[in-house]
Steps between C-alpha positions, in 0.01 A plus 500: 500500500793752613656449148169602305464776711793617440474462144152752476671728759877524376513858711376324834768369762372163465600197845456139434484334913488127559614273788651220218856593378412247216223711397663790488764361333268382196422858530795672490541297155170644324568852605625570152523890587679453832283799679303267762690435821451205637487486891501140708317515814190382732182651414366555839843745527516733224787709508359805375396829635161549586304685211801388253249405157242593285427131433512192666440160338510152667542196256430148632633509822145595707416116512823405551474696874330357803317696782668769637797483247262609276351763723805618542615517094177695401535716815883558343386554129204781642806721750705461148300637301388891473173691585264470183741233322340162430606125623388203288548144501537248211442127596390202350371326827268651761680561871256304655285804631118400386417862432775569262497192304272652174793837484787223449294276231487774293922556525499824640444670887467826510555612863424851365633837611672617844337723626496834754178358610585122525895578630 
């Protein structure tokens, strides 16, 4: 996903994040223009600033989380990202949550905007 981004915003600063060197590695090799940085790490721990994006994406890796490792990634991806910028998720496979299930059949969860009023 951080590649094709990066493709239809060439000006953006554009950060690929996974825990899986491996991944990253396969990665590393498609990113043809060598602008994305690639950053290995836990997603419950972001390393970033609070308020540091316009966009935040999350790409298979919700289902992957249990319980309050979860909790804690989405609580990470929201303090990332900046007032009025939008958070989305791409998965093939629901996260188990009975209420969510019909936003991940159809490939995309929008999480929508942050906020002044929902901060």
């Amino acid at each position: 996903m951080i590649l094709t981004f990066d493709e239809r915003y060439p000006e953006s600063v554009a950060i690929g994040y996974d825990f899986s060197h491996g991944m990253l590695h396969k990665a590393q090799e498609k990113n043809i223009t060598g602008r994305v940085i690639f950053v290995e790490g836990d997603a419950a721990e972001l390393p970033f600033g609070d308020d540091s994006f316009d966009v935040v994406t999350c790409s298979h890796a919700l289902y992957e989380l249990k319980g309050e490792t979860r909790q804690k990634a989405l609580r990470e991806m929201r303090r990332v990202v900046r007032p009025m910028a939008t958070c989305c998720s791409w998965s093939t496979k629901s996260p188990g949550i009975r209420s969510l299930n019909s936003f991940f059949t159809s490939g995309c969860f929008p999480w929508g905007q942050k906020t002044p009023a929902n901060l």
